[in-house]
C-alpha positions in Angstrom: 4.1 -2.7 12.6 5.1 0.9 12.7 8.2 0.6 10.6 6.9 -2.0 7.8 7.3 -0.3 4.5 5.0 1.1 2.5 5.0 1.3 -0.9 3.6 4.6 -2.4 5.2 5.3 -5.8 7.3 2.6 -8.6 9.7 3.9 -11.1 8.2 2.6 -14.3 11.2 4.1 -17.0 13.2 7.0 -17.1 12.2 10.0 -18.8 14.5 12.4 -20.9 18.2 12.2 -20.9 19.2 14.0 -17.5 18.3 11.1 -14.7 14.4 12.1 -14.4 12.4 8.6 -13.9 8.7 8.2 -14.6 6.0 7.0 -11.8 3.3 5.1 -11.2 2.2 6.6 -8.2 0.1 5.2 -5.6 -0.6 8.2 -3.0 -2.2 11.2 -2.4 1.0 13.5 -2.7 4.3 12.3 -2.7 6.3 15.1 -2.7 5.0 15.3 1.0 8.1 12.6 1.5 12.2 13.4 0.7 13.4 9.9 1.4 12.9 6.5 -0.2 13.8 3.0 0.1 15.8 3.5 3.7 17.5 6.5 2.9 18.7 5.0 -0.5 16.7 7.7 -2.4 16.5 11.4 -1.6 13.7 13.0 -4.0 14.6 16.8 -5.2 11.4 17.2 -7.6 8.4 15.5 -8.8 5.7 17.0 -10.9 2.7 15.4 -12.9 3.2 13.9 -16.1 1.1 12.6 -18.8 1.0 9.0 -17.1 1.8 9.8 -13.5 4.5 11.5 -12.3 8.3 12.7 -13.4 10.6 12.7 -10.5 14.1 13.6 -9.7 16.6 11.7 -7.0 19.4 13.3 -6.5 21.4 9.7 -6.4 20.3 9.3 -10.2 22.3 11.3 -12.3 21.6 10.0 -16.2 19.3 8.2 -18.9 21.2 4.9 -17.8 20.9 4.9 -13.9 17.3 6.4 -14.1 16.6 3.0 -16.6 18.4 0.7 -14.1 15.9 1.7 -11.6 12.8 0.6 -13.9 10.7 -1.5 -11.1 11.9 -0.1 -8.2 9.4 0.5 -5.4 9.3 3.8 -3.5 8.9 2.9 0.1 8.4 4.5 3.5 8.2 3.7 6.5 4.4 3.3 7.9 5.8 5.6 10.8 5.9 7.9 8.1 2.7 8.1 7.0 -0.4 10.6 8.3 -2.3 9.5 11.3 -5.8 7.9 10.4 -9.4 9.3 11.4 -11.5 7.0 13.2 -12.8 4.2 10.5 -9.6 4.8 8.4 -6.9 2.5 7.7 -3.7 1.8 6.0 -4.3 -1.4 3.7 -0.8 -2.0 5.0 -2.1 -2.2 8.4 -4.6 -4.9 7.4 -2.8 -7.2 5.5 -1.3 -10.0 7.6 -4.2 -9.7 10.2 -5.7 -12.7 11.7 -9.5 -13.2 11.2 -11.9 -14.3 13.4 -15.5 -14.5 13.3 -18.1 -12.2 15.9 -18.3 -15.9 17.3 -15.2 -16.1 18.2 -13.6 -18.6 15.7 -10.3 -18.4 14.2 -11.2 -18.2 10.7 -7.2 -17.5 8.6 -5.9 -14.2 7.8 -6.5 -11.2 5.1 -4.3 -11.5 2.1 -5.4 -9.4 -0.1 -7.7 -6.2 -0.6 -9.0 -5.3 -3.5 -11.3 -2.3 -4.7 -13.3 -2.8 -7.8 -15.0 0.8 -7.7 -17.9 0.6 -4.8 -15.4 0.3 -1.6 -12.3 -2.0 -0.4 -13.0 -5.8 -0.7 -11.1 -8.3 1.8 -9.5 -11.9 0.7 -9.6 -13.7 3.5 -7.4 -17.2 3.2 -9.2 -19.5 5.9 -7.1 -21.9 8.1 -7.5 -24.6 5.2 -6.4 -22.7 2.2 -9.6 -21.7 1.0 -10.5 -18.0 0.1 -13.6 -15.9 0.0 -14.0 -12.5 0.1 -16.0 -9.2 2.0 -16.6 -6.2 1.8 -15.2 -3.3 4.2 -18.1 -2.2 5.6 -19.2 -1.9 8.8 -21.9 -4.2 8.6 -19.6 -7.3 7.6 -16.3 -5.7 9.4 -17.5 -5.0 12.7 -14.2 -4.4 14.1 -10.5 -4.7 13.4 -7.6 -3.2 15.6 -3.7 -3.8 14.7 -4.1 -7.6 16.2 -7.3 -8.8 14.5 -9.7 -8.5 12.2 -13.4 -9.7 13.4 -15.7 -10.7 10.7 -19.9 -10.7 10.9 -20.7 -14.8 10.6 -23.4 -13.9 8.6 -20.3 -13.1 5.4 -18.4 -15.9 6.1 -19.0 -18.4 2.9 
């Protein structure tokens, strides 16, 4: 798990006339990080901009190359990334996991987490295709480690 990307920044345009791109950025600080994409990317500056952020890579030399990299995610490593306090997680780190209930039955896996303003919200898919969703709390996420996630019964719909 410790080497599945992570995406924390997509180039959304260019900007200017000199190889800059525009980002959508999706981390605290990404300057904190020189390469990209497997080496692929080396970043030489990034500052904010009026929608995100204006970054230079010192593979993208003009308008055109900067605009043929419109979409491109901005991955890491998860090696890469800063080691989590107890109770914190990457969302990278959840995704994928298997689900089980404090009863101990398999219940399907996380698929998606979403945050609508009061906390991180879990899509669980359940073994027959069927989705609900809970919150990530501790109260309906007792427990979760980088095998399994264990779900209270009481939030399983």
């Amino acid at each position: 798990m410790s080497e599945r990307p992570v995406t924390l920044a997509a180039i959304i345009g260019a900007h200017g006339i000199a190889g800059e791109v525009r980002l959508k950025v999706f981390a605290d600080d990404i300057g904190a990080y020189k390469t990209f994409n497997g080496g692929a990317l080396t970043l030489k500056s990034v500052r904010h901009g009026a929608n995100g952020a204006i970054a230079r890579f010192a593979e993208v030399a003009d308008r055109n190359a900067a605009e043929a990299l419109r979409g491109t995610a901005l991955t890491v490593p998860r090696s890469a990334l800063p080691p989590l306090g107890e109770g914190e997680y990457y969302h990278v780190d959840l995704l994928g996991l298997a689900v089980t209930s404090t009863d101990g039955d398999a219940i399907g896996s996380v698929v998606a987490i979403d945050n609508y303003g009061a906390g991180d919200v879990l899509e669980i898919e359940r073994l027959d295709g069927k989705r609900f969703m809970v919150p990530m709390r501790p109260e309906a996420v007792p427990e979760w480690n980088d095998a399994r996630l264990v779900v209270d019964s009481g939030f399983i719909a």
